[in-house]
Structure formats: structure tokens, C-alpha cells
PASEBA-1860 file (N, C-alpha, C; in nm, 3 decimals):
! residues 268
1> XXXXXXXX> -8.019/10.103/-9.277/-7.896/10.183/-9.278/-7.792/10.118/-9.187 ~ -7.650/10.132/-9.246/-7.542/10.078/-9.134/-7.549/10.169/-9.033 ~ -7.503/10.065/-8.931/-7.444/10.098/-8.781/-7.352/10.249/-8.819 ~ -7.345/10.341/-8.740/-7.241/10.433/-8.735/-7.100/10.396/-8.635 ~ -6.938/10.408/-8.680/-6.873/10.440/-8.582/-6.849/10.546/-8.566 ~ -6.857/10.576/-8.441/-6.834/10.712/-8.368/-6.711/10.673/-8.232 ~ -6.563/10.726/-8.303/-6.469/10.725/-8.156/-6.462/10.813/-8.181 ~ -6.483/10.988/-8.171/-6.440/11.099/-8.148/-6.450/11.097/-7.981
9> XXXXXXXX> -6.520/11.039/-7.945/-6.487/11.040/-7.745/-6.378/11.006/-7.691 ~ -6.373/10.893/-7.749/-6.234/10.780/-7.729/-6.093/10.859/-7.791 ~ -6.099/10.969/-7.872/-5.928/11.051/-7.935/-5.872/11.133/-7.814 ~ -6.072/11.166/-7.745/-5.994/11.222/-7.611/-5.903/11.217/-7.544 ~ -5.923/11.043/-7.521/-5.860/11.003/-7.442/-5.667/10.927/-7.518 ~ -5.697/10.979/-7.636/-5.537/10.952/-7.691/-5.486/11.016/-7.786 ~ -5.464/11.185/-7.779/-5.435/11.259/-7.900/-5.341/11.280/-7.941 ~ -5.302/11.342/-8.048/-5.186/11.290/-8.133/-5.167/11.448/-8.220
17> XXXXXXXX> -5.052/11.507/-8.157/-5.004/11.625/-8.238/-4.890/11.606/-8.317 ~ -4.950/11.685/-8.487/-4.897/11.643/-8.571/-4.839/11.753/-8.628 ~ -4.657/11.799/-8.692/-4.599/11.837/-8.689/-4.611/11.880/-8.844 ~ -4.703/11.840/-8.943/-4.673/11.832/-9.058/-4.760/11.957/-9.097 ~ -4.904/11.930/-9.044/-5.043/12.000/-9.085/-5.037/12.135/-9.130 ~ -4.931/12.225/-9.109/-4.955/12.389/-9.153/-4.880/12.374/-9.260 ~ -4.863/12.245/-9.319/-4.770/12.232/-9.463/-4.815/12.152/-9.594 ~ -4.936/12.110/-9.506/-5.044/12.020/-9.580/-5.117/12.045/-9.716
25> XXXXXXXX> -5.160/12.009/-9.862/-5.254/12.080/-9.965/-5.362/12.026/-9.876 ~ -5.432/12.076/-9.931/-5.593/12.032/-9.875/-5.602/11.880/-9.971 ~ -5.561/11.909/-10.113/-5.567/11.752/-10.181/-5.517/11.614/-10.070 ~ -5.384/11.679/-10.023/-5.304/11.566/-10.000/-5.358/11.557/-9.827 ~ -5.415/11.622/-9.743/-5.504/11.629/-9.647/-5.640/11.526/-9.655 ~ -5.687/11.575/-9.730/-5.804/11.501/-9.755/-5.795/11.369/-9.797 ~ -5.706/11.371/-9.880/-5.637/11.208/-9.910/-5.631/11.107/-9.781 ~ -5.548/11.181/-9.688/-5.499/11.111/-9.565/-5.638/11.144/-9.472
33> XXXXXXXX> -5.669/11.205/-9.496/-5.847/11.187/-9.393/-5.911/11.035/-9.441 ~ -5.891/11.042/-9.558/-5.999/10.922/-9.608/-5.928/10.790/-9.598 ~ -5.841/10.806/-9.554/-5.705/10.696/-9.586/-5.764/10.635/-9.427 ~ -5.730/10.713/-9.372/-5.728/10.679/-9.213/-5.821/10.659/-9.165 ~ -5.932/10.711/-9.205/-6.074/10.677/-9.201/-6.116/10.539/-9.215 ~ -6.082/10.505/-9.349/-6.102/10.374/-9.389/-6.048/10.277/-9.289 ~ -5.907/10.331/-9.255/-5.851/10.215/-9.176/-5.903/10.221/-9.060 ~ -5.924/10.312/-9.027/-6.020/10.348/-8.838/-6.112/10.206/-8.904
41> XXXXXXXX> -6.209/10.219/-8.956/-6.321/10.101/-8.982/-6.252/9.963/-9.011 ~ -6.143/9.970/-9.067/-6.088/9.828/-9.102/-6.007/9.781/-8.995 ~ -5.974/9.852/-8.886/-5.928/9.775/-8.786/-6.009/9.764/-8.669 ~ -6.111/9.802/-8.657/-6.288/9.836/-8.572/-6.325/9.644/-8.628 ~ -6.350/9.702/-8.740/-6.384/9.586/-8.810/-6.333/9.394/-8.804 ~ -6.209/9.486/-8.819/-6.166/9.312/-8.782/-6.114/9.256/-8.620 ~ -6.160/9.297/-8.536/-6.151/9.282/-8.433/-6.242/9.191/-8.400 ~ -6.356/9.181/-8.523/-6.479/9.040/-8.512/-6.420/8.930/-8.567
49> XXXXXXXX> -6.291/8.967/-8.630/-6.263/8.796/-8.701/-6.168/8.743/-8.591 ~ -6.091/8.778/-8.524/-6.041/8.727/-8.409/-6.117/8.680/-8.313 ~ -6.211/8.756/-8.276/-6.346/8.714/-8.143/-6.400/8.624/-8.269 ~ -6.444/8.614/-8.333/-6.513/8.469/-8.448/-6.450/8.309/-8.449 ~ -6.301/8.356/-8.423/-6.182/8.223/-8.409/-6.203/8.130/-8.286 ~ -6.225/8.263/-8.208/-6.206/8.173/-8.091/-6.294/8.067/-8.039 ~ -6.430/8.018/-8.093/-6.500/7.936/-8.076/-6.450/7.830/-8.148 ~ -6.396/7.855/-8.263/-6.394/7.769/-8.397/-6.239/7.753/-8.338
57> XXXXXXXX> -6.170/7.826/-8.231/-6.061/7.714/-8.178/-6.068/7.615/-8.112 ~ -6.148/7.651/-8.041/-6.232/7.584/-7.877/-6.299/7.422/-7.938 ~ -6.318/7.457/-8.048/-6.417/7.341/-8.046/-6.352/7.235/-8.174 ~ -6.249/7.278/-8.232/-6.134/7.246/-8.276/-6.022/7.213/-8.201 ~ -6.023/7.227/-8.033/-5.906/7.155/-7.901/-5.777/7.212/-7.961 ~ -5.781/7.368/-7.959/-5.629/7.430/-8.040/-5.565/7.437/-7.925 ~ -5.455/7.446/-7.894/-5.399/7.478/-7.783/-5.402/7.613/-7.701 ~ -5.465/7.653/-7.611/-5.509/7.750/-7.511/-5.436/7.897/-7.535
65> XXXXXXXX> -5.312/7.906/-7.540/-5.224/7.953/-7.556/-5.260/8.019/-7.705 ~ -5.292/7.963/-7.767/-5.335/8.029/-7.890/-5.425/8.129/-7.896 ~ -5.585/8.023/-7.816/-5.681/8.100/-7.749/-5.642/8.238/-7.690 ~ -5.527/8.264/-7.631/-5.493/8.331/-7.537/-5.459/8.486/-7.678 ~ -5.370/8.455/-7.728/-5.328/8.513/-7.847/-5.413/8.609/-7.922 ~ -5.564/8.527/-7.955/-5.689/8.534/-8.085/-5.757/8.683/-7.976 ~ -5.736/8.596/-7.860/-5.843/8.741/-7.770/-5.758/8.825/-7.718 ~ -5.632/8.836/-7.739/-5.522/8.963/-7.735/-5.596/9.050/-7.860
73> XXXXXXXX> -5.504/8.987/-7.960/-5.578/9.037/-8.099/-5.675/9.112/-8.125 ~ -5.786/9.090/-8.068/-5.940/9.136/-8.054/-5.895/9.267/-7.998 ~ -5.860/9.292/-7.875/-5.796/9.397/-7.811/-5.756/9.495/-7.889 ~ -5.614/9.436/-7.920/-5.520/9.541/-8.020/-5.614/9.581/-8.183 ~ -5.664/9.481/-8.221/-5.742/9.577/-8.308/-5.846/9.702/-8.294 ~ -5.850/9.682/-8.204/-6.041/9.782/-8.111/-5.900/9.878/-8.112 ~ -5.792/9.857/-8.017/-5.686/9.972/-8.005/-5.600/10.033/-8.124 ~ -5.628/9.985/-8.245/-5.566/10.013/-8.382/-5.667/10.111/-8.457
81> XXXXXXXX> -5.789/10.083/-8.385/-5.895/10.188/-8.462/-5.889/10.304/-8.381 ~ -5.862/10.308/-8.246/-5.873/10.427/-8.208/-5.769/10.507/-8.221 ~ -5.630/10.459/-8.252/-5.513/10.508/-8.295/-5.520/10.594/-8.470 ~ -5.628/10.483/-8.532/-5.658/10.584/-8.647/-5.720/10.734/-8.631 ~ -5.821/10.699/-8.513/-5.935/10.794/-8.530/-5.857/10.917/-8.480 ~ -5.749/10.892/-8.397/-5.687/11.003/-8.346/-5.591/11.034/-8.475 ~ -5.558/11.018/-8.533/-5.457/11.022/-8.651/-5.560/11.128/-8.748 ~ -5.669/11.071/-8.776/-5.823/11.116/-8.848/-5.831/11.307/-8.817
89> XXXXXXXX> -5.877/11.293/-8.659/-5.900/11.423/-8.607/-5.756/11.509/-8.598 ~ -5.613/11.475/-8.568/-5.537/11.525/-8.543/-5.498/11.630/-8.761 ~ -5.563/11.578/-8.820/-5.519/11.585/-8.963/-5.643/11.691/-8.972 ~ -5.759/11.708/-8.900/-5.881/11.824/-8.928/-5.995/11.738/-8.964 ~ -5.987/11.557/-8.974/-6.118/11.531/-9.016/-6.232/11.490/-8.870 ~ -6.327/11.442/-8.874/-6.371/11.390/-8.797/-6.409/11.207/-8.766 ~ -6.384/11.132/-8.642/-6.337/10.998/-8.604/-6.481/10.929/-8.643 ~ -6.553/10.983/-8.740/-6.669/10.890/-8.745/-6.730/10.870/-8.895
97> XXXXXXXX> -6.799/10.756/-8.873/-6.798/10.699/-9.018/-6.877/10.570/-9.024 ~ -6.951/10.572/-9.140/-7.048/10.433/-9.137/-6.990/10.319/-9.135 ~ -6.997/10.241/-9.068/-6.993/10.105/-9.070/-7.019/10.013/-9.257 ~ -6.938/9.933/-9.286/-7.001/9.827/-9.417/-7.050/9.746/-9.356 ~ -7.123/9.692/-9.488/-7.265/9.585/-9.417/-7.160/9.448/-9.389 ~ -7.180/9.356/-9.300/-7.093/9.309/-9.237/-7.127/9.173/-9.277 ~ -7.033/9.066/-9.351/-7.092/8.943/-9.382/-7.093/8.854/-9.265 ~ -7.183/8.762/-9.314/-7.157/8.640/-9.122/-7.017/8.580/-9.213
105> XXXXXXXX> -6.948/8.572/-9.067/-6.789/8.545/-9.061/-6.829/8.389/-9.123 ~ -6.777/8.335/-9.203/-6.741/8.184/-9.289/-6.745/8.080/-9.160 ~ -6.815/8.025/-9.118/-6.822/7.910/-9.036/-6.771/7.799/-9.065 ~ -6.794/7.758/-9.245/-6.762/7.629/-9.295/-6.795/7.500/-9.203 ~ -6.891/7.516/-9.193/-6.986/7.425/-9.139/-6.996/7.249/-9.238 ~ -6.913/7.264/-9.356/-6.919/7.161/-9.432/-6.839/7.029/-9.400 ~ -6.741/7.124/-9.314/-6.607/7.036/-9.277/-6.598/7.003/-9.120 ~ -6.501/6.923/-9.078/-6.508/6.915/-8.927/-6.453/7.018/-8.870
113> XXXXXXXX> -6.453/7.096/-8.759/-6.440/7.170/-8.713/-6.282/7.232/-8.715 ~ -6.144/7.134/-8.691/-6.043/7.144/-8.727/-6.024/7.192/-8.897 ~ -6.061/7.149/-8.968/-6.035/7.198/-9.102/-6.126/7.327/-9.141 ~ -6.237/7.315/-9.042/-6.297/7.464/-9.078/-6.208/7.584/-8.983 ~ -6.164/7.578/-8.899/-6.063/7.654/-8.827/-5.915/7.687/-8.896 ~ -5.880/7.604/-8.980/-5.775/7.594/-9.074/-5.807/7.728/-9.174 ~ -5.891/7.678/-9.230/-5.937/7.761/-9.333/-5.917/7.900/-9.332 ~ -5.969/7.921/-9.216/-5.990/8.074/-9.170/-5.899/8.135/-9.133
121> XXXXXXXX> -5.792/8.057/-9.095/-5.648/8.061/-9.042/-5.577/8.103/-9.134 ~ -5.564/8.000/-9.224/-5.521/8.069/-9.386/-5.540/8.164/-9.419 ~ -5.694/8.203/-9.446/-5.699/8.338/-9.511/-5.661/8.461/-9.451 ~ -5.735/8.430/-9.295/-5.714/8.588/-9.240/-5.510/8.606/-9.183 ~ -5.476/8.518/-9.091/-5.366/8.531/-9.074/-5.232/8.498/-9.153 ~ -5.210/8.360/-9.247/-5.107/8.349/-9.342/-5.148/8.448/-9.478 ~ -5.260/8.471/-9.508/-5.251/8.524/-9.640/-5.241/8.712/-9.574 ~ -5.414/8.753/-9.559/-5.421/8.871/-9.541/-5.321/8.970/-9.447
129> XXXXXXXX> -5.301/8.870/-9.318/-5.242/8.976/-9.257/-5.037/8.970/-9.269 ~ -5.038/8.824/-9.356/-4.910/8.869/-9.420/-4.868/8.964/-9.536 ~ -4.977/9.007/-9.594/-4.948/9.092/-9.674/-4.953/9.229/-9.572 ~ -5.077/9.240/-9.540/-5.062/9.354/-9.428/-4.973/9.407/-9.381 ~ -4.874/9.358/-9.345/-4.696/9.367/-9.276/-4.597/9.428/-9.342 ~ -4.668/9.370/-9.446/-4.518/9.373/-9.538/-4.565/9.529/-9.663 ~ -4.724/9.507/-9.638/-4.749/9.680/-9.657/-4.725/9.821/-9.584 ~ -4.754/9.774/-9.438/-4.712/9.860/-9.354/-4.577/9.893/-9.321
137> XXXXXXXX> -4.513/9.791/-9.322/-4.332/9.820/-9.327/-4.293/9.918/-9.441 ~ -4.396/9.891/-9.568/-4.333/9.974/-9.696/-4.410/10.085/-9.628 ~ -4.504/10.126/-9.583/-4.565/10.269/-9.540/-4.507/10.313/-9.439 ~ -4.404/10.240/-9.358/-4.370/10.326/-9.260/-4.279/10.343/-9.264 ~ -4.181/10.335/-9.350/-3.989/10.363/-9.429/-4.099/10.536/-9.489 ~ -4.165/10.562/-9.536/-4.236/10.695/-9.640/-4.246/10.783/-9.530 ~ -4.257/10.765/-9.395/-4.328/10.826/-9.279/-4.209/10.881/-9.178 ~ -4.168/11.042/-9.212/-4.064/11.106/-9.150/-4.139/11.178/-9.008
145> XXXXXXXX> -4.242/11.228/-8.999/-4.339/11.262/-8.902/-4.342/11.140/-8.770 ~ -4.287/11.217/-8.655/-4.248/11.117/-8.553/-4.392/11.086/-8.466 ~ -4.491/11.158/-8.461/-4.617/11.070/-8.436/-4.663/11.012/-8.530 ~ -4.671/10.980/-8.645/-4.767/10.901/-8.716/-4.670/10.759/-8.758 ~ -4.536/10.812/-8.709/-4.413/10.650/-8.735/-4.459/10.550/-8.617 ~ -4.503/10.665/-8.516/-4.544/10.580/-8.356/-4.639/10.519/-8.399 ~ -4.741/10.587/-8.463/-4.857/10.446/-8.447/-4.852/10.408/-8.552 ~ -4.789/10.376/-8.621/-4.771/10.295/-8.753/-4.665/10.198/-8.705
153> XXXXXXXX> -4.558/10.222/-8.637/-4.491/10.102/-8.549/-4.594/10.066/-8.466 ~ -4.677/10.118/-8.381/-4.707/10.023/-8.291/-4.798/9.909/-8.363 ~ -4.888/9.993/-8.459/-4.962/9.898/-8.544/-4.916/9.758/-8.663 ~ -4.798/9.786/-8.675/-4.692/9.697/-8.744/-4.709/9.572/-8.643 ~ -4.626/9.651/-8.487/-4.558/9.539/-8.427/-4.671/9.444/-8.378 ~ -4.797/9.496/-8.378/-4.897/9.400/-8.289/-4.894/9.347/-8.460 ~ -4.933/9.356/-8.592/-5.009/9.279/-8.707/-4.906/9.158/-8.738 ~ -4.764/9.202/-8.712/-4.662/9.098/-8.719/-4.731/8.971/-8.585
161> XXXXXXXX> -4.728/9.020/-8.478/-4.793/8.894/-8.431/-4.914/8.846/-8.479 ~ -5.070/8.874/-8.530/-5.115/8.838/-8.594/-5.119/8.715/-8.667 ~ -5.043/8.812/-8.777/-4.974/8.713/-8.882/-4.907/8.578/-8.822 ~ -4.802/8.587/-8.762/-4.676/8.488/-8.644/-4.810/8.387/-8.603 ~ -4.915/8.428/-8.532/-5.005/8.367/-8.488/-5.095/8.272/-8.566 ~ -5.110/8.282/-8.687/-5.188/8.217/-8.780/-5.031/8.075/-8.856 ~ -4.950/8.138/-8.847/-4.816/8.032/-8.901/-4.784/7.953/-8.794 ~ -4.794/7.998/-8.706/-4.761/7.925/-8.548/-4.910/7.793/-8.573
169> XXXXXXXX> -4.972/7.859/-8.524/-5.105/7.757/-8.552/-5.083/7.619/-8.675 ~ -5.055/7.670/-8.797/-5.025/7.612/-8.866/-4.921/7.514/-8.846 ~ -4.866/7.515/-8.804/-4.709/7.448/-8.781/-4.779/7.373/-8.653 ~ -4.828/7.400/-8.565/-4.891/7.291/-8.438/-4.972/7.207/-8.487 ~ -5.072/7.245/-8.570/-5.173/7.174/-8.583/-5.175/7.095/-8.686 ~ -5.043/7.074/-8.793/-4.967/7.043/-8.933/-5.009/6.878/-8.909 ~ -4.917/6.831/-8.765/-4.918/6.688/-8.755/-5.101/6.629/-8.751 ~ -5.185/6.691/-8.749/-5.362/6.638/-8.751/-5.429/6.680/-8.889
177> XXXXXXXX> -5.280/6.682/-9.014/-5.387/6.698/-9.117/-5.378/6.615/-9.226 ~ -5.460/6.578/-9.255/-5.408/6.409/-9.333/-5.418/6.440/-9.451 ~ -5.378/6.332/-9.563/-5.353/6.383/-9.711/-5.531/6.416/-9.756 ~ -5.630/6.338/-9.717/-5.769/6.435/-9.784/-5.795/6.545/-9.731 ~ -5.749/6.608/-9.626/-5.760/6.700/-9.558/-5.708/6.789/-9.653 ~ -5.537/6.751/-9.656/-5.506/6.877/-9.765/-5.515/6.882/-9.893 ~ -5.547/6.818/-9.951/-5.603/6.844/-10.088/-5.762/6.953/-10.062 ~ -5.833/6.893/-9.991/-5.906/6.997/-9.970/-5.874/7.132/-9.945
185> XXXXXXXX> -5.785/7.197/-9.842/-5.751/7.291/-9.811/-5.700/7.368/-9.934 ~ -5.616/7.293/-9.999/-5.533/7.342/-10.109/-5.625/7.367/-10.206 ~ -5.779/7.306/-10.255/-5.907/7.387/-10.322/-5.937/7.487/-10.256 ~ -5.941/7.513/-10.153/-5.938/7.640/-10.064/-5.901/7.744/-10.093 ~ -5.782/7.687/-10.077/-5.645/7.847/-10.098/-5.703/7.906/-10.266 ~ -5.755/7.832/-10.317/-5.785/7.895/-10.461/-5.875/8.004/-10.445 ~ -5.977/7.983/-10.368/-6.081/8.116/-10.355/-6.008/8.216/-10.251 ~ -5.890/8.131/-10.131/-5.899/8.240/-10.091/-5.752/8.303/-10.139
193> XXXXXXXX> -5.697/8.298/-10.208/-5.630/8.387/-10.346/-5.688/8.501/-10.395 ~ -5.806/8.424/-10.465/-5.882/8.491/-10.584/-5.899/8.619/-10.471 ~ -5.999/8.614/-10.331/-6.033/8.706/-10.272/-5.927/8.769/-10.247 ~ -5.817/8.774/-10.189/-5.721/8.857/-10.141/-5.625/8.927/-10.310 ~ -5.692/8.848/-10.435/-5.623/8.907/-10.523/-5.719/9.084/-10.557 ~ -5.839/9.007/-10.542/-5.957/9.084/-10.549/-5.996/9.208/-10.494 ~ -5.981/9.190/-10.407/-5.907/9.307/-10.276/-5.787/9.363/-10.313 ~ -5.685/9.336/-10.314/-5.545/9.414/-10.433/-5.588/9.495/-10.485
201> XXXXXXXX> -5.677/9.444/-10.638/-5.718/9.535/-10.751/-5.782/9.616/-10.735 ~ -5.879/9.590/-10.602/-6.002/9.713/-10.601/-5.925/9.832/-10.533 ~ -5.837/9.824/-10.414/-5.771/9.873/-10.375/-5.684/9.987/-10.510 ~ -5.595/9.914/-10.546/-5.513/9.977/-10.663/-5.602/10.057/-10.753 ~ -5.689/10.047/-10.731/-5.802/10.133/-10.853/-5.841/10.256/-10.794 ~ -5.773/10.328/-10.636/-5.804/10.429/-10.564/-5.697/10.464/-10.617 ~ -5.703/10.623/-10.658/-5.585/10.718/-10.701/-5.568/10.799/-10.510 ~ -5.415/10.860/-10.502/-5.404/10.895/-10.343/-5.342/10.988/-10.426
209> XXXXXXXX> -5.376/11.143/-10.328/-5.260/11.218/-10.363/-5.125/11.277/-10.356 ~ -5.091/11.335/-10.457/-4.947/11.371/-10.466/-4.874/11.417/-10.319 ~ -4.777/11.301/-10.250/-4.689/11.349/-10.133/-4.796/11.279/-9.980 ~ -4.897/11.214/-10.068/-5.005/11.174/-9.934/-4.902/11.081/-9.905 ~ -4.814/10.994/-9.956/-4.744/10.890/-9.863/-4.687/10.912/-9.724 ~ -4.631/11.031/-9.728/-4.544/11.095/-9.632/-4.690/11.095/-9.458 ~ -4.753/11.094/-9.552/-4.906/11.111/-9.406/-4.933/10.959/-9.404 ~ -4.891/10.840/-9.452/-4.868/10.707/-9.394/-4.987/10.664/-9.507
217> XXXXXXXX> -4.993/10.724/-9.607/-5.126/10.671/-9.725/-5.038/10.586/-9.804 ~ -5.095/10.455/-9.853/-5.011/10.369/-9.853/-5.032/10.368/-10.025 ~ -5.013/10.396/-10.139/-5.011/10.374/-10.281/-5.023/10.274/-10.321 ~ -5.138/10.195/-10.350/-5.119/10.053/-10.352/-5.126/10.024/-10.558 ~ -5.086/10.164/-10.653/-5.089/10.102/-10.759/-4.942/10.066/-10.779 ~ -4.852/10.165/-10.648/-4.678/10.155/-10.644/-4.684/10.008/-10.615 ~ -4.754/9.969/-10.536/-4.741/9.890/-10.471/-4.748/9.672/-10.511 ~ -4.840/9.707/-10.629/-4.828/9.545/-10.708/-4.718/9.452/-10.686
225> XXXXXXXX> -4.584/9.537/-10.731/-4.432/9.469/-10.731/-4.409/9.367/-10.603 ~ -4.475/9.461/-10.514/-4.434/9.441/-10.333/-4.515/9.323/-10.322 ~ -4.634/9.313/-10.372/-4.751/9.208/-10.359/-4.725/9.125/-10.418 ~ -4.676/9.106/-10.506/-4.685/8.999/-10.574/-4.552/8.908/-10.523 ~ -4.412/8.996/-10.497/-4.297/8.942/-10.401/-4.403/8.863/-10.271 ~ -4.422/8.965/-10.188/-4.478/8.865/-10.065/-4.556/8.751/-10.134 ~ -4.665/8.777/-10.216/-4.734/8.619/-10.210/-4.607/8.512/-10.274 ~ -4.514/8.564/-10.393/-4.460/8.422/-10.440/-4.336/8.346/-10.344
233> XXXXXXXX> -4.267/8.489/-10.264/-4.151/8.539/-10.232/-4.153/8.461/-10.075 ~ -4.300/8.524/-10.035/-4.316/8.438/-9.848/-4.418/8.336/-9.856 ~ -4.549/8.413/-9.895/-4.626/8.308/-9.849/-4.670/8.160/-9.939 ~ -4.607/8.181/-10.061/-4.613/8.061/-10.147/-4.517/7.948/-10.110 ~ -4.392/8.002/-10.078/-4.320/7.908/-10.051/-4.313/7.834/-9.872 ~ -4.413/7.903/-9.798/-4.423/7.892/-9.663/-4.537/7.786/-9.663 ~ -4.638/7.789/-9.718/-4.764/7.740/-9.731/-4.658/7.583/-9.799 ~ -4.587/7.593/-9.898/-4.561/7.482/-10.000/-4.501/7.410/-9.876
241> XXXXXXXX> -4.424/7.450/-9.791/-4.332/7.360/-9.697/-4.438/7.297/-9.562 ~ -4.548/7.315/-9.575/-4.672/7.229/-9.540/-4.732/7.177/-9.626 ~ -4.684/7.100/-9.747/-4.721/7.045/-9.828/-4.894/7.064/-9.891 ~ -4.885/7.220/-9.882/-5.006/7.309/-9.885/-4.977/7.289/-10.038 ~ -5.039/7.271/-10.186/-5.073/7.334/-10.314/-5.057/7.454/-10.352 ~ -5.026/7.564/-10.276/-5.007/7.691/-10.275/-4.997/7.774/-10.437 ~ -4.891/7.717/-10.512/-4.872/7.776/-10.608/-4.966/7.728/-10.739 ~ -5.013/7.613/-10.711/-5.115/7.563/-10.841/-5.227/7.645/-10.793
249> XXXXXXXX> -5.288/7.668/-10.648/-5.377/7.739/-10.623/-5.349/7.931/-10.689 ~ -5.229/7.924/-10.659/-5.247/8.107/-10.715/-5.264/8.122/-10.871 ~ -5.156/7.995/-10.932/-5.200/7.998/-11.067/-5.341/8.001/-11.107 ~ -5.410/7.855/-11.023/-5.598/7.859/-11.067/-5.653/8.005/-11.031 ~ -5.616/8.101/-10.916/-5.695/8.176/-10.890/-5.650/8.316/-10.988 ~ -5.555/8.286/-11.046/-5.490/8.386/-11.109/-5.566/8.357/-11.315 ~ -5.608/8.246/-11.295/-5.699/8.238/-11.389/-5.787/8.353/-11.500 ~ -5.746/8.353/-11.637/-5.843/8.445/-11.722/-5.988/8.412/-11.711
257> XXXXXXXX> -6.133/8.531/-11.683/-6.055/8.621/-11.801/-6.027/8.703/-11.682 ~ -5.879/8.711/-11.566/-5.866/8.844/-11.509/-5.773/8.871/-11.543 ~ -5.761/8.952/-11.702/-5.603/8.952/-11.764/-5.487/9.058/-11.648 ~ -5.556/9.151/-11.626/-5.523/9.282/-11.534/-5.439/9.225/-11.416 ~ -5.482/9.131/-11.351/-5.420/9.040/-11.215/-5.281/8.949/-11.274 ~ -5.261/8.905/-11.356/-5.155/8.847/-11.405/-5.015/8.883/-11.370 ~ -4.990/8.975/-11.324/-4.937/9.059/-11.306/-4.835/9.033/-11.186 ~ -4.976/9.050/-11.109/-4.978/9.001/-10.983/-4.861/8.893/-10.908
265> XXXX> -4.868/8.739/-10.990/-4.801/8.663/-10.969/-4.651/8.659/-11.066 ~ -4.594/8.775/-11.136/-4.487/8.819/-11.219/-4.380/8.825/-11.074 ~ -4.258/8.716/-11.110/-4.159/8.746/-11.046/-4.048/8.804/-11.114 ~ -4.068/8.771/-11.215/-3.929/8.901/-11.285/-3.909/9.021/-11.273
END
């Protein structure tokens, strides 16, 4: 059986009265219980891929300062889950919830240590947590309730660094990557597309209910248009100006038979 998280101790210590709740359906309640829930675990959660970096910086000679950054990060995520859990209980649910079974973080042990640090760089900070941003900005324009704008800004402003942090990297470490290097990388970006497209769809396949936006539940079937702008709109053309493959990679990963995802990469 998974690990349990349990911060109902920890809301103690940071609670959050919410102005909306005697106006709430129970549908659109429960919606935002499960919403926040999830994210309590998804920002618990990734607080291991930052503490995971930092070896695979270290031993990759990234510049310290970066180091310095990756184990901020670690921090503010552990502090992004407990900001949910109080969000969780303040709505009537409770801050606890099983853990998912947890994969070993991608080592890429195939490559030298610099290009396996790359990798990871890519996915979690230029791809994932640029979309992240640019989801949460659209969830927090929906969010008239002046505690749940607070921690949805505060959670914005730390994921924008994040993100900043993985492009920063990129841009330092640009001049140590040679043309086999990036052709490799750029086979890369193809799976890690496919995954972050993959994640999209499964996502979009959760129905939220009617007016749950307003409780910071983010609609992610509204939401395709927005996704598919950021990947062609930022991060395709950001990645391309590191002479990254970027867009042959979204095309390959955008590949039949996933007719449904096509979509996805539609700029019209």
C-alpha cells in the first residue's frame, strides 16, 4: 500500500478563511476538495524532482547559484502543499490522502552527466513547469475570493521562478553543448512531448463542476487552446533559439494513431 500524506497538523499552523463556503453546491465543493487535494500531492510530490537535480547538478559542475535555486525550490514546493492542504480543510475536506506509487526519478545514466542533467531540465522546468504558469495565471484571473488569489499568487510567483530556473540553466550551459549532443537532446524532447502531451489528455478527460473555477479548479478541457499557444507560442520557439529541434520533435510526438492530440499543436 502507498505511503499516506497527512498535513492536517501542519493547516494548523496556516489557516485560511474562506469567504465563499455558505454559497457553495456541494457538486461544486466537492469538485474543489478533489481539485486541491490532488494538487496538495502534486506539489508534496514534486519537491523530489528538485532535491533529485541537485546531485545530477553537482556532478554535472552547474554553477552553485543554480544549486542554490534547485534547493529553494524543494522548499517552496513542501510550502505549496501545505498551502493546498489548508485551502482542502478551509472548503470542509480533509488534508490527507494517499500518496502515487512514485517512479525512480530518470537518472539517464546512458549519457554523461551534463546531458543527463539537461534532459531533466527540459522536461521538468522548460516544458512542465512552463505550462504550469501559464495555467495558473489562467486560474487565477477566474479567482475573485481574496484568500484563495493569495495562494494562488504566491504559488504562481515561486513556479515562475521554477520555470526562469530551468531557461536560465539552459542559456549557461548552451555554450558546452555540441552538435551530437543536440541532436540527441532534440530525440529527447520527442518523448518528453509525447509525456507532457499525455498528461494534457488524461487531465482534460476529468469533467469539474459547474462555477468550480471561481474555487481556483482549473478546466483543463477549456483549456487545450491555452496549451497548445504556450507549447507553439513560448516554448517551441524558445527551445528553437537553442538550436533545440523543438518543433520536428512535437510534430514526431504529436504522431498518429493519437488522432484526439492533434489538436493540441493547432495554431489557428
Amino acid at each position: 500500500m502507498n505511503p499516506i500524506l497527512d498535513l492536517r497538523h501542519e493547516v494548523r499552523r496556516l489557516p485560511i478563511g474562506l469567504d465563499v463556503t455558505a454559497k457553495l453546491t456541494d457538486e461544486s465543493r466537492q469538485s474543489a476538495i478533489t481539485e486541491w487535494t490532488a494538487r496538495m500531492v502534486d506539489e508534496h510530490v514534486s519537491s523530489r524532482v528538485f532535491a533529485a537535480l541537485l546531485p545530477q547538478m553537482m556532478r554535472a559542475s552547474v554553477d552553485v547559484a543554480f544549486q542554490a535555486a534547485a534547493a529553494d525550490a524543494v522548499v517552496d514546493e513542501l510550502r505549496h502543499a501545505r498551502l493546498c492542504a489548508a485551502v482542502v480543510e478551509a472548503l470542509g475536506g480533509e488534508a490527507r490522502a494517499q500518496l502515487p506509487e512514485l517512479d525512480e526519478f530518470p537518472r539517464h545514466e546512458d549519457v554523461e552527466p551534463l546531458e543527463a542533467l539537461l534532459r531533466n531540465v527540459l522536461s521538468v522546468s522548460c516544458l512542465e513547469k512552463t505550462v504550469s504558469v501559464a495555467f495558473l495565471e489562467n486560474n487565477r484571473r477566474n479567482v475573485s475570493e481574496s484568500a484563495l488569489r493569495r495562494v494562488l499568487t504566491e504559488i504562481l510567483t515561486d513556479e515562475v521562478a521554477h520555470s526562469r530556473l530551468g531557461w536560465q540553466m539552459l542559456s549557461s550551459l548552451a555554450p558546452r553543448i555540441d552538435k551530437r549532443m543536440r541532436h540527441r537532446l532534440g530525440e529527447y524532447l520527442v518523448t518528453a512531448f509525447a509525456q507532457l502531451f499525455e498528461r494534457h489528455r488524461a487531465a482534460a478527460c476529468v469533467r469539474r463542476a459547474t462555477g468550480a473555477d471561481t474555487l481556483g479548479v482549473l478546466d483543463h478541457q477549456d483549456s487545450t487552446t491555452l496549451f497548445a499557444n504556450v507549447v507553439n507560442e513560448v516554448i517551441v520557439p524558445r527551445l528553437e533559439a537553442f538550436e533545440l529541434p523543438a518543433r520536428e520533435a512535437v510534430e514526431a510526438a504529436l504522431s498518429p494513431p493519437v488522432d484526439e492530440v492533434v489538436v493540441w499543436a493547432a495554431t489557428d
